[in-house]
C-alpha positions as CSV (number, residue, x, y, z in Angstrom):
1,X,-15.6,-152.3,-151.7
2,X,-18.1,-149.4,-152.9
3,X,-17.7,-146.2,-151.5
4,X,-21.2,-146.7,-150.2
5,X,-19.9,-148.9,-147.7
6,X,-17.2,-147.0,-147.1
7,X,-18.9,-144.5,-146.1
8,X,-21.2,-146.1,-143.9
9,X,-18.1,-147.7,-142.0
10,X,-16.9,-144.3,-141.6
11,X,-20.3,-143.2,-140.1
12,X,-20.7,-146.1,-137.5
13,X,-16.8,-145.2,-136.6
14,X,-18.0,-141.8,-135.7
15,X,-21.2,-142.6,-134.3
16,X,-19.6,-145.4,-131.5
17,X,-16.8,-142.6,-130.8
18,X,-19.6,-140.1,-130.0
19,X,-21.7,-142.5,-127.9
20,X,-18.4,-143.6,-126.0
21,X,-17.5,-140.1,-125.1
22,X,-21.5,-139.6,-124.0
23,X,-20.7,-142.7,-122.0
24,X,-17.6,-141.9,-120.5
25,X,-18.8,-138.5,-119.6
26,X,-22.1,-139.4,-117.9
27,X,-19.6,-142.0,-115.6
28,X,-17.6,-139.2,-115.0
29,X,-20.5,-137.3,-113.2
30,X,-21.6,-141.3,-112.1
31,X,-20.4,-143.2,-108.3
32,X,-19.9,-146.8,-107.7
33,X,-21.0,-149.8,-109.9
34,X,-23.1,-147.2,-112.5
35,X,-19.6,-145.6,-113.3
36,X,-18.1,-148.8,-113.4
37,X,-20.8,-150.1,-116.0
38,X,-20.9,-146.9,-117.9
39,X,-16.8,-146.8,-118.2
40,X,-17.0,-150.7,-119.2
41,X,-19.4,-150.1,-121.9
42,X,-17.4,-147.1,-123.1
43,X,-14.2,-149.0,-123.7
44,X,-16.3,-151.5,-125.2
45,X,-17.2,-148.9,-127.3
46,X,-14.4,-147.8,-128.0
47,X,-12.8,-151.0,-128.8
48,X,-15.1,-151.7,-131.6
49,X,-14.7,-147.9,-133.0
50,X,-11.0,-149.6,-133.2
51,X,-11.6,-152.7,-134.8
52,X,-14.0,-150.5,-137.3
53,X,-11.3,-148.3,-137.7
54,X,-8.4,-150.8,-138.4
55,X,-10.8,-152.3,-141.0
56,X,-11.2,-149.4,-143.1
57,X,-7.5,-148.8,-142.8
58,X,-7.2,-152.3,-144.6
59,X,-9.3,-151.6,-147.1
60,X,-8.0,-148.1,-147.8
61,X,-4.8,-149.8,-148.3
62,X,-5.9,-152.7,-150.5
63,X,-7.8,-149.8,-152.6
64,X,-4.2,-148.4,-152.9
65,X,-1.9,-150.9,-153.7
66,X,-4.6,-152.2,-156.4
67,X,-4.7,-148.7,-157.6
68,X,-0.7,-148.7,-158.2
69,X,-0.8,-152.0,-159.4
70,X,-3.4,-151.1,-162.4
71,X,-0.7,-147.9,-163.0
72,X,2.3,-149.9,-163.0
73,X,0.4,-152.5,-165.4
74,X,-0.8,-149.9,-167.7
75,X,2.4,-147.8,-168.0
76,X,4.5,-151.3,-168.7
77,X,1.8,-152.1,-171.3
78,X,1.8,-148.5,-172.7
79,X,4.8,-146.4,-172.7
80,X,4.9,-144.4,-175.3
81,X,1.6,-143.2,-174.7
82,X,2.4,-142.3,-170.8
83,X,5.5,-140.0,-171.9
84,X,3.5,-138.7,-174.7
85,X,0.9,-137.9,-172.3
86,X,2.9,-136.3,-169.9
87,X,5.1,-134.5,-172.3
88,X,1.7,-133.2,-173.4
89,X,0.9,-132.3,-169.7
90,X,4.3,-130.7,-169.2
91,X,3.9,-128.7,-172.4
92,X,0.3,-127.1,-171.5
93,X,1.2,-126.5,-167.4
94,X,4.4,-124.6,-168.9
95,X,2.6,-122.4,-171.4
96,X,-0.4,-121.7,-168.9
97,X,2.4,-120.3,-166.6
98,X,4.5,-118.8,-168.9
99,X,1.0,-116.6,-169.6
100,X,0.1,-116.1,-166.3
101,X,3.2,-113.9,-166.0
């Protein structure tokens, strides 16, 4: 999924949170049926900020575990070159600190 789009579904999370506490707030100061209607509406609210939510936690994760499955794939194909390139790594953070003193 582009980060477009993940940042949009971020964006509507936040927006149907803030509209929900507006809600929930204005039937706070409501009475009778209008507080009733206003808390229903911002638990509906709030519901779909959930579903929103639990989607982006699935594709967060999916991002993730496709992520570690390219590095696991790539160090198995190459690796020589990973412990070269991490011997390298180790070698320059050492010598950078070993200046810095």
């Amino acid at each position: 999924m582009p980060s477009a789009t993940n940042d949009k579904l971020v964006a509507d999370v936040k927006m149907v949170l803030d509209d929900a506490e507006s809600l929930l707030k204005q039937a706070a100061d409501s009475t009778g049926t209008e507080a009733a209607a206003l808390r229903a509406r911002g638990m509906s609210m709030l519901r779909e900020a959930g579903e929103k939510a639990h989607h982006l936690q699935e594709v967060v994760v999916a991002k993730g575990k496709a992520a570690a499955r390219a590095t696991d794939d790539y160090v198995h194909d190459h690796p020589w070159r990973v412990v070269t390139l991490s011997f390298g790594a180790g070698l320059l953070i050492g010598l950078l600190l070993n200046r810095a003193r």
